[in-house]
Backbone as JSON Lines, residues from 0, in Angstrom:
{"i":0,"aa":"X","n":[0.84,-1.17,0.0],"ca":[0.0,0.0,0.0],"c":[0.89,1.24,0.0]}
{"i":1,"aa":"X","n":[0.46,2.14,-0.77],"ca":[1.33,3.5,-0.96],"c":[0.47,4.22,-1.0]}
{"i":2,"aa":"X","n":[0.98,5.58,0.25],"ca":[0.61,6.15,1.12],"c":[1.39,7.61,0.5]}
{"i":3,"aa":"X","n":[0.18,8.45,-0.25],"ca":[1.19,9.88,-0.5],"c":[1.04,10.88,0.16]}
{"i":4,"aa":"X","n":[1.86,11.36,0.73],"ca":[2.58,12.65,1.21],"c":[2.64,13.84,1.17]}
{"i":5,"aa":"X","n":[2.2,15.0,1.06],"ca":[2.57,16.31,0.72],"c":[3.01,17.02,1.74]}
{"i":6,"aa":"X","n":[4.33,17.86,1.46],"ca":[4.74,18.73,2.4],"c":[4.67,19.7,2.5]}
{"i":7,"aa":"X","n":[3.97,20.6,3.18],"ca":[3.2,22.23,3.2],"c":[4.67,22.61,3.53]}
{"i":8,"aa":"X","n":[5.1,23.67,2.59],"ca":[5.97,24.57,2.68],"c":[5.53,25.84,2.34]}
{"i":9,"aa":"X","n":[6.58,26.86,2.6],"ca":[6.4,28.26,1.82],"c":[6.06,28.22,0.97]}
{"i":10,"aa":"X","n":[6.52,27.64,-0.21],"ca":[5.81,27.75,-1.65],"c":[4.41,26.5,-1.89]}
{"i":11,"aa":"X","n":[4.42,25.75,-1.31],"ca":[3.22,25.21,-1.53],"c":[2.26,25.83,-0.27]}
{"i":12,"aa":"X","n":[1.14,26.57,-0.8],"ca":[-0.3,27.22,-0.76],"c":[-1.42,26.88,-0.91]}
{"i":13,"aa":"X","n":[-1.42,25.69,-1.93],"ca":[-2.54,25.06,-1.87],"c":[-2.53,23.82,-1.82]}
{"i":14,"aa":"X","n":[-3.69,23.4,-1.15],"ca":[-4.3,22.3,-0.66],"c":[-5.69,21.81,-0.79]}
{"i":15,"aa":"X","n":[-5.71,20.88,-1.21],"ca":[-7.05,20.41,-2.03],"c":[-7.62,21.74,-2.78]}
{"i":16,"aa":"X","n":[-6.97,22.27,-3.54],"ca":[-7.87,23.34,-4.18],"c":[-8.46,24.64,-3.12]}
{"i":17,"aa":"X","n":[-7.66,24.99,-1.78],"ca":[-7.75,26.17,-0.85],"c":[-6.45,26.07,-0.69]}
{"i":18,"aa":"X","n":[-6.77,27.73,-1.05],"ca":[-4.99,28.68,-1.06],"c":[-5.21,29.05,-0.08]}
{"i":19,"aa":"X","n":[-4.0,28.81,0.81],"ca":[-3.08,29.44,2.03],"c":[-2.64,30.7,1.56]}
{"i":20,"aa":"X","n":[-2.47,31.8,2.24],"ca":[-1.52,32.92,1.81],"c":[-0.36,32.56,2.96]}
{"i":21,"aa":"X","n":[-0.41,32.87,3.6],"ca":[0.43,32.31,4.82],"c":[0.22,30.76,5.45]}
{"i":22,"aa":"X","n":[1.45,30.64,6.27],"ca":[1.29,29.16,7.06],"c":[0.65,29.44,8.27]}
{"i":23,"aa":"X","n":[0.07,29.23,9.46],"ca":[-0.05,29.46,10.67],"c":[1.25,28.86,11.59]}
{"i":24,"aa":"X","n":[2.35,28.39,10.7],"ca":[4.01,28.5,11.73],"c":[4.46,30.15,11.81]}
{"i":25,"aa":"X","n":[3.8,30.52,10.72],"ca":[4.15,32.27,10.16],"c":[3.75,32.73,11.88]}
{"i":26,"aa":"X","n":[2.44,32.37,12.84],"ca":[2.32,33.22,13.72],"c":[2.98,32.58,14.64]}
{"i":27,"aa":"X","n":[3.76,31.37,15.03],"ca":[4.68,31.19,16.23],"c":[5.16,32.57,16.59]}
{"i":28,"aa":"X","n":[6.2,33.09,16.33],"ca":[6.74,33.98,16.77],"c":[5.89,35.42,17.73]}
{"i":29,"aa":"X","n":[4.45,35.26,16.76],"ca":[3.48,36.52,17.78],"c":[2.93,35.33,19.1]}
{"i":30,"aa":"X","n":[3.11,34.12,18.65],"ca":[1.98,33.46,20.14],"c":[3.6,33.32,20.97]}
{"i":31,"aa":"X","n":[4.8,33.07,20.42],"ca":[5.59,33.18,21.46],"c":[5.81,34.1,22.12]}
{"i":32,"aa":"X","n":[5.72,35.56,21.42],"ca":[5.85,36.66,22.25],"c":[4.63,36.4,23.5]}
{"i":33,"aa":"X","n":[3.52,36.4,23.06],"ca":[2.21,36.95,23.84],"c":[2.92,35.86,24.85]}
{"i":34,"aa":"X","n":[3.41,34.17,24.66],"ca":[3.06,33.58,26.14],"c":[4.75,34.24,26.44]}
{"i":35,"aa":"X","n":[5.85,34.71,26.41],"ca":[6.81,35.55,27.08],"c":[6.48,36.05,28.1]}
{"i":36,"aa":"X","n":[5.54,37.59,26.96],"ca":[4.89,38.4,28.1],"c":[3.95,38.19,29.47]}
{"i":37,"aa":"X","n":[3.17,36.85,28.97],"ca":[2.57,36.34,29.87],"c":[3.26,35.9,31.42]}
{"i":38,"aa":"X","n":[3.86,35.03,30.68],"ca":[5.1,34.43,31.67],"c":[5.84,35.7,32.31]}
{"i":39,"aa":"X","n":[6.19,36.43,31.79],"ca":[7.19,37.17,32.32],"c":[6.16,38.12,33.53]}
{"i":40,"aa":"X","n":[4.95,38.12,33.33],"ca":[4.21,39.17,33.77],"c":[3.94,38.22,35.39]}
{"i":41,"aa":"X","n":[3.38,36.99,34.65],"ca":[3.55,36.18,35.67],"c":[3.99,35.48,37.22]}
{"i":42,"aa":"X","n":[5.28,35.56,36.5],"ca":[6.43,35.39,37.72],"c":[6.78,36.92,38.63]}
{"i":43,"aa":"X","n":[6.15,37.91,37.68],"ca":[6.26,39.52,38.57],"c":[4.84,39.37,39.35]}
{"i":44,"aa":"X","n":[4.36,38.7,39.56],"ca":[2.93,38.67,40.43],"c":[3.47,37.34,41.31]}
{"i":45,"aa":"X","n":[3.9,36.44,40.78],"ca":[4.36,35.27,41.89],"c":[5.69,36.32,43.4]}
{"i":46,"aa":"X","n":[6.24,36.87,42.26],"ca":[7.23,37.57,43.02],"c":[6.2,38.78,44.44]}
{"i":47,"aa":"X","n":[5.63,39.15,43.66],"ca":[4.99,40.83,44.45],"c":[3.89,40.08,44.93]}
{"i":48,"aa":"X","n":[3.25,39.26,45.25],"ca":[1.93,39.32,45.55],"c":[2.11,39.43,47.16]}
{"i":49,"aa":"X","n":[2.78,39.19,47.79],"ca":[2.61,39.36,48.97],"c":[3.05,41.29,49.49]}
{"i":50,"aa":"X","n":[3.3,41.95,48.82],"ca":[3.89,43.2,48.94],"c":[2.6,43.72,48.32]}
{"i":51,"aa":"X","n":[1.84,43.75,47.56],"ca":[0.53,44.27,47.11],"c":[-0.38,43.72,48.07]}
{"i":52,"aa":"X","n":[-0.85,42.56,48.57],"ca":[-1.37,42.49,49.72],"c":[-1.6,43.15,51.12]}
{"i":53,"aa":"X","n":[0.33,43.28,51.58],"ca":[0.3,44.08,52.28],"c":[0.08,45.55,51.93]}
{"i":54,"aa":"X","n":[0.33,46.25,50.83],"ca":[-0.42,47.9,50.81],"c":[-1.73,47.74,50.63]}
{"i":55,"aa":"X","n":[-2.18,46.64,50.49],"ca":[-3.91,46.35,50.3],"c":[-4.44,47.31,51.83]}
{"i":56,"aa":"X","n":[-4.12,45.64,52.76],"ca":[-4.36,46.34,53.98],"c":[-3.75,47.27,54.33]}
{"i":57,"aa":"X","n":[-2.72,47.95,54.2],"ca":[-2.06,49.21,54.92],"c":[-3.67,50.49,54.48]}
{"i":58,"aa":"X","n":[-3.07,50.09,52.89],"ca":[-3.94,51.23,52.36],"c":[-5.84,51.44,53.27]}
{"i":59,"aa":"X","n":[-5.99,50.17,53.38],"ca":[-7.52,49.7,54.31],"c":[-7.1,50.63,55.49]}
{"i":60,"aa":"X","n":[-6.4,50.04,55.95],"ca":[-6.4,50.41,57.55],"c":[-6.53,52.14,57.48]}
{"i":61,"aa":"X","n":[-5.57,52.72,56.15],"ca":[-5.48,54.34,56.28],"c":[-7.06,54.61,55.93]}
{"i":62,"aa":"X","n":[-7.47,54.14,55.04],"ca":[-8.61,54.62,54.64],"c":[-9.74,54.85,55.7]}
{"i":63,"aa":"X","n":[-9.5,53.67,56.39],"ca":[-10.53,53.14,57.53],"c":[-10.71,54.42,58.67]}
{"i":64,"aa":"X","n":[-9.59,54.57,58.87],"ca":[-9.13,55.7,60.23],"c":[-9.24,57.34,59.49]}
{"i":65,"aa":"X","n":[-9.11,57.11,57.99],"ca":[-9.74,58.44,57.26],"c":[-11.14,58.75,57.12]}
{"i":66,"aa":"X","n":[-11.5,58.04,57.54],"ca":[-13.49,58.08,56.61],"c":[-14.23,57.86,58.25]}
{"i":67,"aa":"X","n":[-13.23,57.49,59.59],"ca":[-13.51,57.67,60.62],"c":[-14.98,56.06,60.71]}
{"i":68,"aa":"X","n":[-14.37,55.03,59.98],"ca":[-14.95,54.11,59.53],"c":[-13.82,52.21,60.32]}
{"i":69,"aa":"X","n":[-14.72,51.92,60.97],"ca":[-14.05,50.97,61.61],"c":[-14.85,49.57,61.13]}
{"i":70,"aa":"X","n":[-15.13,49.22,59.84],"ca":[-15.78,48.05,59.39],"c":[-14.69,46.92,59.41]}
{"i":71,"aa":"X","n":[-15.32,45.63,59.37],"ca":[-14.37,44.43,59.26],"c":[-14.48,44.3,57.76]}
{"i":72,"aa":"X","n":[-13.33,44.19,57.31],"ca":[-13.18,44.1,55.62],"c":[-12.78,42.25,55.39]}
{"i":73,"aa":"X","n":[-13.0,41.93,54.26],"ca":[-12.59,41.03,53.99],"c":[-12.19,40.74,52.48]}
{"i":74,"aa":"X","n":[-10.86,40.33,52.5],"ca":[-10.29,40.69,50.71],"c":[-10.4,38.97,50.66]}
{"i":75,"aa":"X","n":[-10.79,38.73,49.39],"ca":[-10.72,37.94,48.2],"c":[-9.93,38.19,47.37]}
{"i":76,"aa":"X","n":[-9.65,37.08,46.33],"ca":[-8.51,38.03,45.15],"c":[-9.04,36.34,43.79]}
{"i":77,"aa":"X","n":[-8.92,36.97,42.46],"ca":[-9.07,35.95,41.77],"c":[-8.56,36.25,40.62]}
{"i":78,"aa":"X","n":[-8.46,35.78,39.79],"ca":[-8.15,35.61,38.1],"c":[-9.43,35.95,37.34]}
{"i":79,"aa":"X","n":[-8.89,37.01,36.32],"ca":[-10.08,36.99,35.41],"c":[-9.71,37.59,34.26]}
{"i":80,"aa":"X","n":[-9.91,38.07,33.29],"ca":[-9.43,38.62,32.12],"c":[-10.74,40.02,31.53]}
{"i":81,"aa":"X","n":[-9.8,41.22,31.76],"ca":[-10.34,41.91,32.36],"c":[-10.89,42.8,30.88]}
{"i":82,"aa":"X","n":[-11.9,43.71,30.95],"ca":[-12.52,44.07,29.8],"c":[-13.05,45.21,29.99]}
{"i":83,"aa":"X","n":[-12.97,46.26,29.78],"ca":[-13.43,48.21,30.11],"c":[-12.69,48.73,29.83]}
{"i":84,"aa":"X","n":[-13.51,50.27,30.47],"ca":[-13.2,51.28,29.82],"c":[-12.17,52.15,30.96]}
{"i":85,"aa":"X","n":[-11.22,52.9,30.22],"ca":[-10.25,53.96,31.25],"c":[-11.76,54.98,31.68]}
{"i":86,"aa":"X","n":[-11.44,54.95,33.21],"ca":[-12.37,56.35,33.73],"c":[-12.05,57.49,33.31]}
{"i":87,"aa":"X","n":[-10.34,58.12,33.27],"ca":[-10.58,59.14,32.58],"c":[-10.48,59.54,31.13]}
{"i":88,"aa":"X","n":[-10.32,58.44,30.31],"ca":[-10.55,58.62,28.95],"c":[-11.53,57.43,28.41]}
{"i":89,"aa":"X","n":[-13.05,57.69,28.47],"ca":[-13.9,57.1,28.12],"c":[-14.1,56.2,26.65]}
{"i":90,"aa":"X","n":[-12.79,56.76,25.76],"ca":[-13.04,55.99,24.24],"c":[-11.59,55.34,24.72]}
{"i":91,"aa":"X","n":[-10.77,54.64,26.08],"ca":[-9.49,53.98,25.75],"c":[-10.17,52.74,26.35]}
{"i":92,"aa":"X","n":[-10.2,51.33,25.94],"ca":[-10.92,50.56,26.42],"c":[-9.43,49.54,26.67]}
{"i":93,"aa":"X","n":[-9.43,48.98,27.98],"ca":[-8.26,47.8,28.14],"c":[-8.94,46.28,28.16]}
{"i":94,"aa":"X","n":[-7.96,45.67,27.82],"ca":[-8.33,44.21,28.22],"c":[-6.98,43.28,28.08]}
{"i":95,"aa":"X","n":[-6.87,42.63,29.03],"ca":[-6.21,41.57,29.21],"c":[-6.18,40.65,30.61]}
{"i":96,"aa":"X","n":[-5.48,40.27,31.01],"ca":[-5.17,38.96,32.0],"c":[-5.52,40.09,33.31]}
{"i":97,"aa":"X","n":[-5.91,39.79,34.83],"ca":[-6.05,40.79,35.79],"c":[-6.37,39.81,36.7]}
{"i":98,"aa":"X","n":[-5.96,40.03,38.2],"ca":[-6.11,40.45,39.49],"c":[-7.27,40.83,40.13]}
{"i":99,"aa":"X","n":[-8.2,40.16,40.57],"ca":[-9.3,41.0,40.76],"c":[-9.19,41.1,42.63]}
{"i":100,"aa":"X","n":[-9.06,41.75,43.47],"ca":[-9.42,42.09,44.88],"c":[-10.63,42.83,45.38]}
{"i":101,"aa":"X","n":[-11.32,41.52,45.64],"ca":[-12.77,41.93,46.58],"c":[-12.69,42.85,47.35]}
{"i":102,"aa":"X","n":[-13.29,43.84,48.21],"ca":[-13.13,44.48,49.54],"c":[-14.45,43.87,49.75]}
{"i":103,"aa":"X","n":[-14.85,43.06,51.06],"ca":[-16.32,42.8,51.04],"c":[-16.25,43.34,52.2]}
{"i":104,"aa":"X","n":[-17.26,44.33,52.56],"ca":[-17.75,44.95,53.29],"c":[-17.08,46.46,53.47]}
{"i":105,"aa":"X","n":[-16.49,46.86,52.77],"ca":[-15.58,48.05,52.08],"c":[-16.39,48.66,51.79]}
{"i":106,"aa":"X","n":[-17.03,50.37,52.03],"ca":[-17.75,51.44,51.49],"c":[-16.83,51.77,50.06]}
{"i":107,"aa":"X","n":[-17.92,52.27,49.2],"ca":[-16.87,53.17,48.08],"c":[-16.37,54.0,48.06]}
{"i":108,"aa":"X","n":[-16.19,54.66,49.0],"ca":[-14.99,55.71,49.75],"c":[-13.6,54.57,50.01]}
{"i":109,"aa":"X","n":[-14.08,53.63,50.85],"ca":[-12.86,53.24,51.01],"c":[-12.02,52.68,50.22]}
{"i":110,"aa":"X","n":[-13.01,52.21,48.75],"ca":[-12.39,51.4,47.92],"c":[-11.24,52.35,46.9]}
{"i":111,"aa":"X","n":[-12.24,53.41,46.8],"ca":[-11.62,54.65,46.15],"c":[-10.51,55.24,46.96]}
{"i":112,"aa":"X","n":[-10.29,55.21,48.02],"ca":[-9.41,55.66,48.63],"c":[-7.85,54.39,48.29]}
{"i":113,"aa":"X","n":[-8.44,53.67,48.58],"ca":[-7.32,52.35,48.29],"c":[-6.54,52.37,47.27]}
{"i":114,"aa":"X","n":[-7.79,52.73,45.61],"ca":[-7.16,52.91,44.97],"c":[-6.15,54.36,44.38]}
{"i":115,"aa":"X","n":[-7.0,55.35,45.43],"ca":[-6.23,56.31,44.84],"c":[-4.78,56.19,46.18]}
{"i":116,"aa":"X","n":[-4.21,55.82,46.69],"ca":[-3.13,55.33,47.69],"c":[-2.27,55.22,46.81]}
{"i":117,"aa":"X","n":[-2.97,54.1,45.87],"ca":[-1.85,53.36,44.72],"c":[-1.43,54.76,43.81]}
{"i":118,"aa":"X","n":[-2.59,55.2,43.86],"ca":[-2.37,56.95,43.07],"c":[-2.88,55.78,41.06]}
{"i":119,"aa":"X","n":[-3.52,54.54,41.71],"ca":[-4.44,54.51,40.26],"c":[-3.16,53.49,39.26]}
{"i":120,"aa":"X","n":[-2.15,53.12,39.87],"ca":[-1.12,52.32,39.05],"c":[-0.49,52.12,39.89]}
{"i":121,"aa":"X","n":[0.33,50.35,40.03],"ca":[1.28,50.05,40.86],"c":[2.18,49.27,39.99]}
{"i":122,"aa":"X","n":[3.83,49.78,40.25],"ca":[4.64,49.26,39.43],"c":[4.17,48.78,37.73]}
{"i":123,"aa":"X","n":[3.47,49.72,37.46],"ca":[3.19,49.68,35.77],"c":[2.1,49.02,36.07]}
{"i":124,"aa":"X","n":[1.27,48.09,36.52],"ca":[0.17,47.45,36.33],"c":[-1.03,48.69,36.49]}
{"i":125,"aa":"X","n":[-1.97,48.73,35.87],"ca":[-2.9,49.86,36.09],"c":[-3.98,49.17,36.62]}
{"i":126,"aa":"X","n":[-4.66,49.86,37.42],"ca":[-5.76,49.71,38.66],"c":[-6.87,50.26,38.18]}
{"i":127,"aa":"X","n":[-8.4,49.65,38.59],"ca":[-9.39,49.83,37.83],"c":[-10.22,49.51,39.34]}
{"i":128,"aa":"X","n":[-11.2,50.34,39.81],"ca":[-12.36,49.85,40.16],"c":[-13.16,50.12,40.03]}
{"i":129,"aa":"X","n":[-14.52,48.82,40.71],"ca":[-15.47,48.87,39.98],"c":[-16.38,48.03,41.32]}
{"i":130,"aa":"X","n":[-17.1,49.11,41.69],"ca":[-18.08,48.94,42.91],"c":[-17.16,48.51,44.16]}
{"i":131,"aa":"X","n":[-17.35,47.37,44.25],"ca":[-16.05,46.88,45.69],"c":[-14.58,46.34,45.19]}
{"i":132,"aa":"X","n":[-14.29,46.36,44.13],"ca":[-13.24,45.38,43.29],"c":[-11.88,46.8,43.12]}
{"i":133,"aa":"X","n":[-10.88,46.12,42.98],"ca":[-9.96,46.83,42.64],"c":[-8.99,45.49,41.7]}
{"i":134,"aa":"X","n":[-9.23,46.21,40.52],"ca":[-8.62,45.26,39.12],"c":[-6.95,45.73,38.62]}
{"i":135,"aa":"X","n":[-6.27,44.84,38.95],"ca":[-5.04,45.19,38.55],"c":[-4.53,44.74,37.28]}
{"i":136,"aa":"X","n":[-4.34,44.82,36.24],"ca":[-4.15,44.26,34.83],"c":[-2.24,44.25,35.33]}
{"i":137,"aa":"X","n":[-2.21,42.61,34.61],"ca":[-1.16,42.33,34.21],"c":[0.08,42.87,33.76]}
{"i":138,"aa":"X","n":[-0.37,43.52,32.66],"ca":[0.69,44.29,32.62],"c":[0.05,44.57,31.04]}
């Protein structure tokens, strides 16, 4: 039994009668970048997460003793891939990989206060909230 072969190269494009313009090996190089950046963004959150935690609560505790507000807070934190709009430029919309930190039982003073502590960006990651949440994008 003989079994034929074809080898998709650069110059061969078509296949059964559908032309390729490109190969999809053509995009290795953009999915290697994206998982780099990923990775690289990665291991800067394996590294910091306990140092963003702690200004979590620091920032709580200031807020708390600012707003003359003594609630029991409780942070959550999760993965999500994040999707909106910049508050102060309403047509810049972000999305990618993010950080999400609950405040449960956090007024929106305090949450706003938290985030403006960070002054709205920490070490390049930009900060987003949204009701009790404070969203940190990846990078």
């Amino acid at each position: 039994m003989k079994v034929k072969v074809k080898l998709i190269t650069e110059e061969s494009r078509d296949i059964n009668n559908v032309t390729f313009k490109n190969t999809t090996e053509d995009q290795f190089p953009y999915i290697e970048s994206a998982l780099n950046i990923l990775d690289n963004n990665f291991n800067w959150w394996k590294d910091s997460w306990p140092e963003v935690e702690q200004l979590i609560a620091q920032y709580i505790d200031k807020a708390n003793s600012d707003k003359f507000e003594s609630t029991q807070i409780i942070v959550t934190s999760r993965f999500t891939v994040f999707h909106g709009v910049d508050e102060k430029a309403k047509d810049v919309i972000w999305t990618g990989p993010a950080i999400v930190y609950t405040l449960k039982g956090a007024s929106p003073a305090i949450v706003s206060s938290v985030k403006n502590q960070f002054g709205g960006i920490y070490k390049g990651r930009k900060i987003f909230k949204d009701g009790n949440q404070l969203i940190f994008l990846f990078g």
